[in-house]
Each structure stands twice: as structure tokens, then as C-alpha cells.
DRENDO-1510 file (C-alpha; in Angstrom, 1 decimal, always signed):
<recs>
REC; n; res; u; v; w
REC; 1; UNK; +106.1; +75.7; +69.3 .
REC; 2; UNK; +102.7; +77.1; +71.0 .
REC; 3; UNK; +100.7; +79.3; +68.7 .
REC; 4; UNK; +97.5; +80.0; +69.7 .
REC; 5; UNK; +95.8; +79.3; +72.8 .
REC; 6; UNK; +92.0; +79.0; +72.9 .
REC; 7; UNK; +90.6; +80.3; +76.4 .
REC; 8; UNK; +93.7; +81.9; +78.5 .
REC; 9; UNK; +93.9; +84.5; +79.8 .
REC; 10; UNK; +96.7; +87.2; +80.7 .
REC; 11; UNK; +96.1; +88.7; +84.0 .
REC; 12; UNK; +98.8; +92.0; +84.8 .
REC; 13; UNK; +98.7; +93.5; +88.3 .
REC; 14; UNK; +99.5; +97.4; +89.1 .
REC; 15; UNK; +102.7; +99.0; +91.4 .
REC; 16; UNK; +103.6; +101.9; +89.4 .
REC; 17; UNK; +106.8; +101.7; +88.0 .
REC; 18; UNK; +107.0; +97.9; +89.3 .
REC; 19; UNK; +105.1; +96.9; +86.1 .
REC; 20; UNK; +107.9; +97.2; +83.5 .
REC; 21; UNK; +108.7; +93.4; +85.2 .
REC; 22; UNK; +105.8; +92.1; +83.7 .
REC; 23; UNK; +107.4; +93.6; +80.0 .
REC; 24; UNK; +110.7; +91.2; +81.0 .
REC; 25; UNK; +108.2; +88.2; +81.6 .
REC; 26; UNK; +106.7; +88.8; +78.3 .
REC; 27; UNK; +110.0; +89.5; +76.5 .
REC; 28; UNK; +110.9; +85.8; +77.6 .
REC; 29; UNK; +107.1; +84.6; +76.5 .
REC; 30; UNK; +107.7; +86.4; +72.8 .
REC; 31; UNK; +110.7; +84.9; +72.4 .
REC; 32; UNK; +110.3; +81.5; +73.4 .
REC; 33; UNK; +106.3; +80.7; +72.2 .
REC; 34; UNK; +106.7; +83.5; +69.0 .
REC; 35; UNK; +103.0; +82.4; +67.4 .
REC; 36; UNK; +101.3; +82.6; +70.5 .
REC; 37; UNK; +97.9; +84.8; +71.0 .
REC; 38; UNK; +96.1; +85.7; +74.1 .
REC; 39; UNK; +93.0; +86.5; +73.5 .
REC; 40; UNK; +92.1; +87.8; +76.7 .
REC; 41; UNK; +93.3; +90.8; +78.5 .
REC; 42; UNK; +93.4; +92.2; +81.7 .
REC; 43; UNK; +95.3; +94.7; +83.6 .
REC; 44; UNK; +94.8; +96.8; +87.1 .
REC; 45; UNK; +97.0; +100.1; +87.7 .
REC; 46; UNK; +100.1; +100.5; +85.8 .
REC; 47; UNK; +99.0; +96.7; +84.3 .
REC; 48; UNK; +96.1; +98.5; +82.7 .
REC; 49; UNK; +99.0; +100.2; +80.4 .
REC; 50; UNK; +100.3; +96.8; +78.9 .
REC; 51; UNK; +97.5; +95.3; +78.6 .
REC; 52; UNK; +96.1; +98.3; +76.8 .
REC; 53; UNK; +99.0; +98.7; +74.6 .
REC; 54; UNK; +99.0; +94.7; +73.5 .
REC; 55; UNK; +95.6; +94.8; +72.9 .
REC; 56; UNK; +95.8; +97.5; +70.4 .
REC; 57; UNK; +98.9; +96.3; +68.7 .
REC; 58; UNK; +98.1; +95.4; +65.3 .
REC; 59; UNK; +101.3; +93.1; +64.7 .
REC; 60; UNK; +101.9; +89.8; +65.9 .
REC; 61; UNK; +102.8; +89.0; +69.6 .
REC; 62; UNK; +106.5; +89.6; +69.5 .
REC; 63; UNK; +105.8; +92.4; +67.6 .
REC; 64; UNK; +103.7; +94.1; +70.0 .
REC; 65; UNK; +105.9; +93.4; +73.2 .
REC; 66; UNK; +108.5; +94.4; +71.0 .
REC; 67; UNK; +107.1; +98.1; +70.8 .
REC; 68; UNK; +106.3; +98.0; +74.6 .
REC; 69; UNK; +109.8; +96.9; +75.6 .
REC; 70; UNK; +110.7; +100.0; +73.6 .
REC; 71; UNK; +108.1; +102.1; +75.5 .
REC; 72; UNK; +109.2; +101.4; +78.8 .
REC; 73; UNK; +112.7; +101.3; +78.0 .
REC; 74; UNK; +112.6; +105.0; +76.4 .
REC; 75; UNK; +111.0; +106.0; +79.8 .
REC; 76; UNK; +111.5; +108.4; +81.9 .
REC; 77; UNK; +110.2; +110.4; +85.1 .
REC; 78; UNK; +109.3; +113.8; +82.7 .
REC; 79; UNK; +107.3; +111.5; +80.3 .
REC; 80; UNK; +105.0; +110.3; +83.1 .
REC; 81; UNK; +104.6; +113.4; +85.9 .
REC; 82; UNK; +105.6; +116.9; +86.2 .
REC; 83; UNK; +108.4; +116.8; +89.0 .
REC; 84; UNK; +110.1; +120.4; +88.7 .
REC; 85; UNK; +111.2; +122.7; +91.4 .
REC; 86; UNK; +108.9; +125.3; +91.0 .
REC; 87; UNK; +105.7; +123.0; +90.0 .
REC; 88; UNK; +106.3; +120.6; +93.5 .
REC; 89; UNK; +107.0; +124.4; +95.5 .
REC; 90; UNK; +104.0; +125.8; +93.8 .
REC; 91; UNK; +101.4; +122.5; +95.1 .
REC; 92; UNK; +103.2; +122.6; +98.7 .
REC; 93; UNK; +102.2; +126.5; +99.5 .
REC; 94; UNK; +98.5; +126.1; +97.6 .
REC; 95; UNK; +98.4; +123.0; +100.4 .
REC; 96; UNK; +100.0; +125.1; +103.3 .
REC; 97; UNK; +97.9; +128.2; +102.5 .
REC; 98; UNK; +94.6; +125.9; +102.6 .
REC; 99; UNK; +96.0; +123.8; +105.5 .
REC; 100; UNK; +96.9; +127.7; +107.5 .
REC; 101; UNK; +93.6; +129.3; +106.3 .
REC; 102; UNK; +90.9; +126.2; +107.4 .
REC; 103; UNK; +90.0; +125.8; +103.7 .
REC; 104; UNK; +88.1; +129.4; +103.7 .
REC; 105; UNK; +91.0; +130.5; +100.8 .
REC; 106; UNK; +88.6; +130.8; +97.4 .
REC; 107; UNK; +91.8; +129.3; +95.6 .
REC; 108; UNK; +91.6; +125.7; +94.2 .
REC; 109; UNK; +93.8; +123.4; +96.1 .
REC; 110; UNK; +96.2; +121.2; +94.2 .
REC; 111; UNK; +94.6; +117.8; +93.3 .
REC; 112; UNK; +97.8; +115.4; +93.9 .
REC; 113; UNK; +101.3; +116.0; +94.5 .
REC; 114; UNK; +102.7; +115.9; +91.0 .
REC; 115; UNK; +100.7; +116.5; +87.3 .
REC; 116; UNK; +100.5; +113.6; +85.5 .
REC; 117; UNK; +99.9; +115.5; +81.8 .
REC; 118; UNK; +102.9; +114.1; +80.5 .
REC; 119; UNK; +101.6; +110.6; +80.9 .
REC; 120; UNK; +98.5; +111.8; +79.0 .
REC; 121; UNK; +100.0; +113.1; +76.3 .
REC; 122; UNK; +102.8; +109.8; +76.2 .
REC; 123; UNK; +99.6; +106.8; +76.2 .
REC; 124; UNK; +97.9; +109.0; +73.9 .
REC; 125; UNK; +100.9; +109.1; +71.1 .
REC; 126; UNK; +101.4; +105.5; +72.0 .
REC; 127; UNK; +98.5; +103.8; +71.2 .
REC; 128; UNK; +95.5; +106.3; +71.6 .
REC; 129; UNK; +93.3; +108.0; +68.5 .
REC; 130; UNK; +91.7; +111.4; +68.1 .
REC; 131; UNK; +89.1; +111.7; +71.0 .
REC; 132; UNK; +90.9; +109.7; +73.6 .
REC; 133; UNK; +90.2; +106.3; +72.0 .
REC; 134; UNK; +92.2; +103.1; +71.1 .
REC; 135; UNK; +91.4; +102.1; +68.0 .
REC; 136; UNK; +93.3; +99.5; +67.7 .
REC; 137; UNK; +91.5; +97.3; +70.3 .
REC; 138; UNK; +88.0; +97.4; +68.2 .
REC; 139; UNK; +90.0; +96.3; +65.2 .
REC; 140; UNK; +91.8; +93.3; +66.8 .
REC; 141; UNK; +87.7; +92.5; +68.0 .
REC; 142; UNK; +86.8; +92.4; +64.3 .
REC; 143; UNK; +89.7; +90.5; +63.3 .
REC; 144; UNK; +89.4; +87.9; +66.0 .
REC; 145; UNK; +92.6; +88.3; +67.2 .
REC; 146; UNK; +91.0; +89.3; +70.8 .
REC; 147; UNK; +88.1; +88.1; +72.5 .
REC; 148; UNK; +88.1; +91.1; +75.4 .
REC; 149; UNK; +90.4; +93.8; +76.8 .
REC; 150; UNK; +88.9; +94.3; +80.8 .
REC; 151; UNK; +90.6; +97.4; +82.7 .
REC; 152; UNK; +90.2; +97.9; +86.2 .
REC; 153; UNK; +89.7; +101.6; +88.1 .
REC; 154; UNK; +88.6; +102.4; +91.8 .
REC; 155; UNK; +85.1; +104.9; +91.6 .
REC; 156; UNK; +85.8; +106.9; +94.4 .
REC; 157; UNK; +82.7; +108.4; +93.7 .
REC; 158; UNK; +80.7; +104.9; +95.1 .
REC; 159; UNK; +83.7; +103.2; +96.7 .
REC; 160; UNK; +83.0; +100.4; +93.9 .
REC; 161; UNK; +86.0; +98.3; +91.8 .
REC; 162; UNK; +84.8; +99.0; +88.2 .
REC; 163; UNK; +85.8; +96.9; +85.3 .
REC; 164; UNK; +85.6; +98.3; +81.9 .
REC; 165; UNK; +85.1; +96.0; +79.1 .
REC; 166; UNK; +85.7; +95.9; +75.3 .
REC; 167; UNK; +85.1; +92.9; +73.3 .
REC; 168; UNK; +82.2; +90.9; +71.7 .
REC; 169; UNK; +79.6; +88.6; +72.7 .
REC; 170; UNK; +80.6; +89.6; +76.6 .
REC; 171; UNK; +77.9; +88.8; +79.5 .
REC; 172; UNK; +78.3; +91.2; +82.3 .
REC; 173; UNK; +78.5; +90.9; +86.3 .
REC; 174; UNK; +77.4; +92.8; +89.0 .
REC; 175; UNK; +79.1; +91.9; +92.7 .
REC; 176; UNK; +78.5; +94.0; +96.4 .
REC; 177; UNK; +82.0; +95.7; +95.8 .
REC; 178; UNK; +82.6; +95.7; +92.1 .
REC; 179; UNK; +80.8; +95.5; +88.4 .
REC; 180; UNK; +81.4; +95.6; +84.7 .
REC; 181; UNK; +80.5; +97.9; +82.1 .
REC; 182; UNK; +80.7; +97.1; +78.5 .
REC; 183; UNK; +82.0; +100.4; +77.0 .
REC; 184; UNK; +85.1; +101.4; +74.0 .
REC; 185; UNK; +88.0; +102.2; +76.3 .
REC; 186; UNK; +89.8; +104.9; +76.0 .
REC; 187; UNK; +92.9; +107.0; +77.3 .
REC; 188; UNK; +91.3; +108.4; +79.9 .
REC; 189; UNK; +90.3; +105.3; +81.4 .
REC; 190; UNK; +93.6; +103.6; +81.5 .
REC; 191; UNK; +94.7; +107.0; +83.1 .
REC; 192; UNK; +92.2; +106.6; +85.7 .
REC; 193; UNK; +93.5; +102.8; +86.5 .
REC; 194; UNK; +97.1; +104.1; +87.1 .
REC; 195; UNK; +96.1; +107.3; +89.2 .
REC; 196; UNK; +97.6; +106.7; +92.3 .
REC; 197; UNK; +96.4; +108.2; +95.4 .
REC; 198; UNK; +97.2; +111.6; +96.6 .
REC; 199; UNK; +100.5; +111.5; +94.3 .
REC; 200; UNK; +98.6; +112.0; +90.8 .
REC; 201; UNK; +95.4; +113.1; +90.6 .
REC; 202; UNK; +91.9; +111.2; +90.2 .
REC; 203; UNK; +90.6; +110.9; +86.7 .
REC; 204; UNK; +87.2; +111.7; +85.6 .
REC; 205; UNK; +85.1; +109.0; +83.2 .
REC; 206; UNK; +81.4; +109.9; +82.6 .
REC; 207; UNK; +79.8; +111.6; +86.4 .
REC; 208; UNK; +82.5; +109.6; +88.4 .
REC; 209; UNK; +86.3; +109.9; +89.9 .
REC; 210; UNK; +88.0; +107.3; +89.6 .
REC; 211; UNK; +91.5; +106.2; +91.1 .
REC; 212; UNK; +93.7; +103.2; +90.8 .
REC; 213; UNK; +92.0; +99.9; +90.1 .
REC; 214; UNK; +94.2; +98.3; +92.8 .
REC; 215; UNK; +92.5; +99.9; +96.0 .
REC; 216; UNK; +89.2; +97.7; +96.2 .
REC; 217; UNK; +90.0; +94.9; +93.1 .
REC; 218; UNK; +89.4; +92.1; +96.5 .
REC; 219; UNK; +89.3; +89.7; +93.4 .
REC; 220; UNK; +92.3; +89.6; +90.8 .
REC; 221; UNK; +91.0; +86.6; +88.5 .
REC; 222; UNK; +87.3; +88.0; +88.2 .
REC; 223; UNK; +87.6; +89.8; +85.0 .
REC; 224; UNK; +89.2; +86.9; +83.7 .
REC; 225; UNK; +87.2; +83.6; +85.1 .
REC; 226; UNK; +84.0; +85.9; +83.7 .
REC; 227; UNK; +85.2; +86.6; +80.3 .
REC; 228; UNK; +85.7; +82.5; +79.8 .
REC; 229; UNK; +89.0; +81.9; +80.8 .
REC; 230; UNK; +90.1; +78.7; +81.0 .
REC; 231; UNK; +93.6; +79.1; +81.9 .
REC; 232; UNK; +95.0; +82.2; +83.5 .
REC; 233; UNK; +98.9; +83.1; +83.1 .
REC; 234; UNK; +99.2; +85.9; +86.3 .
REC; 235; UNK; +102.3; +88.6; +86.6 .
REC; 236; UNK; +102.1; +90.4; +90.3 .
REC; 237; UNK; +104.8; +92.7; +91.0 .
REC; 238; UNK; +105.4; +91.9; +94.5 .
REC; 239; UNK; +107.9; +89.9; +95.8 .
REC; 240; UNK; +106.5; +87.3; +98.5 .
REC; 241; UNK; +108.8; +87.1; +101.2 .
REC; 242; UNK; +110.1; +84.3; +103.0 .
REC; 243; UNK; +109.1; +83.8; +106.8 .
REC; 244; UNK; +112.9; +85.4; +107.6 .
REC; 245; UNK; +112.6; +88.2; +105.1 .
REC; 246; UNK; +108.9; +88.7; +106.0 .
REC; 247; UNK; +110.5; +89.0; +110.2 .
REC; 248; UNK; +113.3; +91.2; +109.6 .
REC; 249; UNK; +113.4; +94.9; +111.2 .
REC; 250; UNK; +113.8; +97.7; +108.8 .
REC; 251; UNK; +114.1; +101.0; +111.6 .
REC; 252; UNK; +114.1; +100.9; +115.6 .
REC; 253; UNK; +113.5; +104.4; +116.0 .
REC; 254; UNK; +110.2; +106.1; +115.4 .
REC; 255; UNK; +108.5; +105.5; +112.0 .
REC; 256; UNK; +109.4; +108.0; +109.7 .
REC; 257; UNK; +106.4; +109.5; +107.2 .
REC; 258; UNK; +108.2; +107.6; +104.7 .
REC; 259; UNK; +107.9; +104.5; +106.6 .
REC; 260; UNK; +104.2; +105.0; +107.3 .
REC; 261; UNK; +103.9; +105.6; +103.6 .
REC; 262; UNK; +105.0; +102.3; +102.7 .
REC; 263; UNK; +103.0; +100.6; +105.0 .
REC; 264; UNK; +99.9; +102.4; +103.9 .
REC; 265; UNK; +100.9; +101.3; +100.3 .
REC; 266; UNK; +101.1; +97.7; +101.4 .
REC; 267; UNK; +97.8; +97.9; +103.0 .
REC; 268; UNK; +96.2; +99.4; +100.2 .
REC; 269; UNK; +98.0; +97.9; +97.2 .
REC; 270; UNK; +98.2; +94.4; +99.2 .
REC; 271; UNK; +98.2; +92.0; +96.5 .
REC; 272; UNK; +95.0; +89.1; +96.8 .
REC; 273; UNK; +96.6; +87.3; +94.3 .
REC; 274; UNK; +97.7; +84.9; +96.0 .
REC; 275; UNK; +94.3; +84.4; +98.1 .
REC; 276; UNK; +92.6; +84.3; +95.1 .
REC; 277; UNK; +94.8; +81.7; +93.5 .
REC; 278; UNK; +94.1; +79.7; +97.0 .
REC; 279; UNK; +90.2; +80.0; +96.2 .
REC; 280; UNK; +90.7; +78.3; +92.8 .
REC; 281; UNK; +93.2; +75.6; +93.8 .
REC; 282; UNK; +90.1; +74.5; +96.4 .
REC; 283; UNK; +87.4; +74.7; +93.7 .
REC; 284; UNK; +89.8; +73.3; +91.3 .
REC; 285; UNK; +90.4; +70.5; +93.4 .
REC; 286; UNK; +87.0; +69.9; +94.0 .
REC; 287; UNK; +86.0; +69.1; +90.6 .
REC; 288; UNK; +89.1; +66.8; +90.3 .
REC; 289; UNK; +87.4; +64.9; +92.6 .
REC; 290; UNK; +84.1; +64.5; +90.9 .
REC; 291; UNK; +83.0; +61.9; +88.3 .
REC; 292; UNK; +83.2; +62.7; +84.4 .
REC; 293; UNK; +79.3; +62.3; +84.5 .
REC; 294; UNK; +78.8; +64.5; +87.1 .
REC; 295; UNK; +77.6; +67.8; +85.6 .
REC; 296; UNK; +78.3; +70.8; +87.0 .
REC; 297; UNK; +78.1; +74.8; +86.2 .
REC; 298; UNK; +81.7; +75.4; +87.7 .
REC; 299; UNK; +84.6; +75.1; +85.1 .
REC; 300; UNK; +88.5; +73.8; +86.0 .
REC; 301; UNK; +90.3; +76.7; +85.1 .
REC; 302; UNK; +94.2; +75.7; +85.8 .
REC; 303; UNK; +96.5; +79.2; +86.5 .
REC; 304; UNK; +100.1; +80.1; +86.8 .
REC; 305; UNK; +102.0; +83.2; +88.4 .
REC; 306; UNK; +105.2; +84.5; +88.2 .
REC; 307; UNK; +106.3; +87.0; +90.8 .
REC; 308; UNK; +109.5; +88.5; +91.0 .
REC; 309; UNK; +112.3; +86.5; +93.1 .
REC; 310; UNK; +113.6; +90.1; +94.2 .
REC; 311; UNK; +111.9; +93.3; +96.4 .
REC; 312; UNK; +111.7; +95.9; +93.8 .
REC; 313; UNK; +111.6; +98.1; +96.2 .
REC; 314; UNK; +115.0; +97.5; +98.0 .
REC; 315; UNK; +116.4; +97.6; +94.5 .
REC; 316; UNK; +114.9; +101.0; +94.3 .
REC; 317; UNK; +117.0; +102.3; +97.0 .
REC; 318; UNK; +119.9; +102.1; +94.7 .
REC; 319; UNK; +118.3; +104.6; +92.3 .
REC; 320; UNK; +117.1; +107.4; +94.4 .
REC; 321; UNK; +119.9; +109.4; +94.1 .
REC; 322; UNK; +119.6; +109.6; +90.5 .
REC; 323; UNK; +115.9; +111.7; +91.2 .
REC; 324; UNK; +115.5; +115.0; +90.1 .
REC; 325; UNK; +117.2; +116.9; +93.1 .
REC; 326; UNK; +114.2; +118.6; +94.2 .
REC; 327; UNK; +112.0; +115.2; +94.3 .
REC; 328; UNK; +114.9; +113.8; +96.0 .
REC; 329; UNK; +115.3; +116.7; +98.8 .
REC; 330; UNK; +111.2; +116.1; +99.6 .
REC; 331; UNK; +111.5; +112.0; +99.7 .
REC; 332; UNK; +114.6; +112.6; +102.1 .
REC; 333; UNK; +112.6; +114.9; +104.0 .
REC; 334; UNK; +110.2; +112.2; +104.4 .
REC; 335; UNK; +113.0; +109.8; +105.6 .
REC; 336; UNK; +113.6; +107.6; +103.1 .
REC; 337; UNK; +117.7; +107.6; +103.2 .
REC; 338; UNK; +116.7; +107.1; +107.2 .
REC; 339; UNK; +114.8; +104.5; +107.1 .
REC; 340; UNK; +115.6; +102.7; +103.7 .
REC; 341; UNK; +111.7; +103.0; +103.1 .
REC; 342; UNK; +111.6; +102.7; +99.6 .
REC; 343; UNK; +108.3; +100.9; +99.1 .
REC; 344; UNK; +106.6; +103.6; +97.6 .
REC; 345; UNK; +109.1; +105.4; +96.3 .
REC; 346; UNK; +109.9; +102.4; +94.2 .
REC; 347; UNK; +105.9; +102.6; +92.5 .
REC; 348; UNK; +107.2; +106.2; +91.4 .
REC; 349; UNK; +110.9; +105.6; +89.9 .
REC; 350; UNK; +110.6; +106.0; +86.5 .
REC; 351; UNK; +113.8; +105.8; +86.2 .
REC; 352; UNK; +115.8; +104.5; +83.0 .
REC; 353; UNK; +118.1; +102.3; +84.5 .
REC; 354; UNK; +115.9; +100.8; +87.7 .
REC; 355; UNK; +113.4; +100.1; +84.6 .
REC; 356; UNK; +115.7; +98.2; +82.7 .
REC; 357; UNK; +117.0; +96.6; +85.7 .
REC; 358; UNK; +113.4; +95.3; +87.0 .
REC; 359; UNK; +112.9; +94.2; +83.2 .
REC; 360; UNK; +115.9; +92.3; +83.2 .
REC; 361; UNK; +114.9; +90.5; +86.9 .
REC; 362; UNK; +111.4; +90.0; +85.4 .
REC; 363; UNK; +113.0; +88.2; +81.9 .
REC; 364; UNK; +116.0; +86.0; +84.1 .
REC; 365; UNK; +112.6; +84.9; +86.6 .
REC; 366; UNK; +110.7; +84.1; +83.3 .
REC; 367; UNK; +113.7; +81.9; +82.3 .
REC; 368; UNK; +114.5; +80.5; +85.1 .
REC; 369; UNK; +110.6; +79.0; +84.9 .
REC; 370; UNK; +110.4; +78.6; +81.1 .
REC; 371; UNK; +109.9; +74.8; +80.8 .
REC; 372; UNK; +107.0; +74.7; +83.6 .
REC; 373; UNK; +105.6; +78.0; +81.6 .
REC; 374; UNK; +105.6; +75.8; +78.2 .
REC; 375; UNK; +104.3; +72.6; +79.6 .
REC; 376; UNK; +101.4; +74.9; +81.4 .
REC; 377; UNK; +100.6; +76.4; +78.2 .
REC; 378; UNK; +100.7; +73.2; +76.0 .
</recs>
């Protein structure tokens, strides 16, 4: 039986809806290595969530992914946005009436497609305190049963990755495209890491905008490789096709909006997990190859990723009739049922049943690699 391990790292990537696969992964990890402790976080979009809600857990590990399961498996598309006939109707004539009036009309133009107040009001009951902050992470601190929690947003304000950090005895970094700042993170700031573009609104922390952390996060594993990790356990979201799957032809006919949507999603959402990984097999490598005496400041810092063996997305596509029927008319709109572009869609279905699906996938994939997972941790 693992119980605790010194120096790893947990490293959850965003895609909306995508990350209750991560909750089956960890389902599988609770069960299987029950005394185990991470005791570094860190989480990008949706990822941002679970990493925030373990970290301020104040039971055990299987405890705490215990109450998550429960949180994402109580979930549903009115907990997270506002999706109502008359709220969607009401954002599409403010936009018209801008769009017909050159921007001249003195009303405020809707800030995102949906409202994502119920979300708010859902993290906040779930793990956040009076005044928007977690307690729970600064008391884990003290109790040493986690060295750092590190969320990830998009400033859209400066263009900038930021990566906000809570722990103890943390040295920060400063990069061309991204930094850290030690602060106590709150509610707000996990709300600003899931904020999709466009579809919810951007989330202000301090002067600044922010967005979701997976738009200019070039580098998965930083947070983690500079808060001391010495082995990183990764959960992406996306499914890596094979060269056939990547080649095959979804629509002939002209690109519907939905179609272009999911490209743009890929482009900006494209996971650089994998490149990253790449990057440290090389240095990894490297200092394989070195004598023991040679000294040298670069660490071998081993990592292992589970992805899902399915598209989420085209499992989606099995779901969208059970949207609210005035979501569903806009999507179709959009050509979705044309096209069988479900890419983004899929980011948005909070669904009940395509979350306990995806959970299920993500705790069979976490089987299915159980014995590499435990000798990788030992």
C-alpha cells in the first residue's frame, strides 16, 4: 500500500465539462493507494475546480474525492450557467441591437453568452468561506498536509498566463508569457480559471480580467517542476487520436459555425501536454546519461499521463438532445446535428448522465493502467 509520497505532484488540465474524467481517474487512485497524499496541486480551467476542492478538503484522500465524486455527480447545467429561454433571448437582441446600431446604443452589451452565477454561488457552498476564500487550503498549509495549491488563469488584460500560488516556503518565477504570484486563493480566482471565452464571462481579480488559464498555459508542468516536483502524475482530457482517427472526414459540405467553433476550441484549448512531456523525457534522458559525480542544477523528475482512450466529444453527441430545448434549438442553429461538431459543445454539457459516463471511462482507463500507476508511484 502507497501512503504518502514525498515530491509528486498532481497536474489536472481544463475542457469544461471534460474534467469530471479526471474525478473517475482519482476514484480508481483513492481506492486502490487509500493513504496516499499529494502534496502538490495544480489545475488549469475546469482542473482548477478539483484541484481546488482537494486541496481544501480537510479529510483524508478518499475522503475528499469522495465529496468531489458527489459534486460532479449531483451536477447539472442550472448549477453551473443560466441557460433559460428568456435569459439566452434577452443576450441575443442586447448583441443584435449593438451589432444593428455600430455600438453607439448607451446600453451595456452582454458580457458572454450565458451567466455563470450559479457556478459562483455552487464553488462557493462547496468549499469557499465568507469573503470568497478557501479556507481550507491555508489550514492543510499549517497542517502539512500540502506543500502548494497553483491555479492557472489567462490576464487578458496583459495577454500573460498567471499562476496563482498558496503554500509555504514557495520561490516564485517570472517567464516572457507567464508568472506567479504568491497570494490566498479564492473563489473568484478559480472562477476566472474556468471562464471560457465568449460563452461565460471574464472574471475580475485585483485591476485585471482574466479568462481561462488554458489559452496561453504554453507550459503544463511549470507550476509543478517549480514548486519541487519530483514526480508528476498528469490527467489531460483529450483523447489523442490515432493517425486513422486523426485523417478521417467529419463534413464535405461547407463548415458549419459549429464546425469552425470546434476548430477554434482545438486551436485555442490545444493540449501541450504532450510536448511538454517530450521536453522532459529529453532532459530526463540527459541526466540518465551523466555520471553520479557529475553535479548538476537540473533535477530527473519522472511523469505519468493518463488520457482518456475515448473522444468525449463524440460521446457528447449522444447527450444533446437531452439540453434544455432552447440551448438545443441555438446549438442546432449552429450545425451541430449537421455536422456532428460536438467539440465544444461537449466542454459545455453538464449533463448528469454524459458526467457520469465520462467518469466512468476516466475510472475503467485508470484500471485498465493500475499496476504501471502503482509501480510509478512506488
Amino acid at each position: 500500500m502507497i501512503d504518502v509520497v514525498n515530491d509528486v505532484s498532481l497536474v489536472l488540465s481544463g475542457g469544461g465539462a471534460h474534467a469530471a474524467y479526471q474525478v473517475g481517474f482519482l476514484r480508481c487512485l483513492a481506492d486502490h493507494c487509500p493513504g496516499i497524499r499529494i502534496p502538490i496541486l495544480t489545475g488549469i480551467s475546469a482542473g482548477a475546480i478539483n484541484a481546488a476542492f482537494i486541496a481544501s478538503h480537510p479529510g483524508t484522500f478518499p475522503e475528499a474525492i469522495g465529496s468531489l465524486s458527489e459534486f460532479w455527480r449531483n451536477l447539472s447545467i442550472d448549477q453551473v450557467y443560466d441557460a433559460n429561454a428568456g435569459s439566452l433571448a434577452q443576450r441575443a437582441l442586447l448583441w443584435g441591437f449593438q451589432f444593428l446600431t455600430g455600438g453607439l446604443s448607451a446600453a451595456e452589451p452582454p458580457k458572454s453568452i450565458v451567466d455563470t452565477a450559479p457556478l459562483r454561488r455552487l464553488l462557493t457552498r462547496g468549499f469557499g468561506s465568507p469573503g470568497g476564500g478557501i479556507a481550507g487550503i491555508g489550514e492543510n498549509i499549517r497542517q502539512q498536509r500540502l506543500k502548494a495549491l497553483a491555479i492557472t488563469a489567462t490576464n487578458y488584460t496583459t495577454g500573460q498566463a498567471v499562476t496563482w500560488v498558496q503554500g509555504k516556503n514557495i520561490e516564485m518565477w517570472e517567464r516572457p508569457h507567464r508568472h506567479s504570484v504568491m497570494t490566498e486563493i479564492t473563489v473568484e480566482q478559480v472562477m476566472a480559471s474556468t471562464a471560457l471565452p465568449l460563452f461565460f464571462p471574464a472574471v475580475r481579480v485585483g485591476d485585471s480580467w482574466y479568462g481561462d488559464g488554458g489559452i496561453r498555459q504554453y507550459a503544463p508542468l511549470s507550476p509543478s517542476l517549480h514548486l519541487g516536483a519530483k514526480c508528476i502524475v498528469a490527467v489531460s482530457t483529450r483523447h489523442k487520436p490515432a493517425p486513422a482517427e486523426a485523417g478521417h472526414v467529419v463534413s464535405r459540405g461547407y463548415p458549419s459555425v459549429a464546425r469552425i467553433l470546434d476548430v477554434l476550441m482545438n486551436a485555442i484549448f490545444v493540449d501541450l501536454l504532450d510536448q511538454d512531456l517530450l521536453g522532459l523525457e529529453r532532459v530526463n534522458r540527459l541526466l540518465e546519461s551523466q555520471p553520479p559525480e557529475a553535479a548538476s542544477a537540473v533535477r530527473l523528475v519522472k511523469a505519468f499521463t493518463l488520457r482518456p482512450s475515448v473522444d468525449l466529444a463524440e460521446i457528447a453527441g449522444r447527450y444533446e438532445p437531452r439540453l434544455p430545448r432552447s440551448f438545443r434549438f441555438l446549438t442546432r442553429r449552429l450545425g451541430t446535428s449537421k455536422t456532428g461538431s460536438y467539440e465544444w459543445l461537449s466542454m459545455i454539457m453538464f449533463d448528469p448522465a454524459y458526467i457520469r459516463n465520462i467518469m466512468e471511462i476516466g475510472e475503467a482507463d485508470a484500471h485498465a493502467r493500475r499496476a504501471e500507476l502503482e509501480d510509478f508511484l512506488a
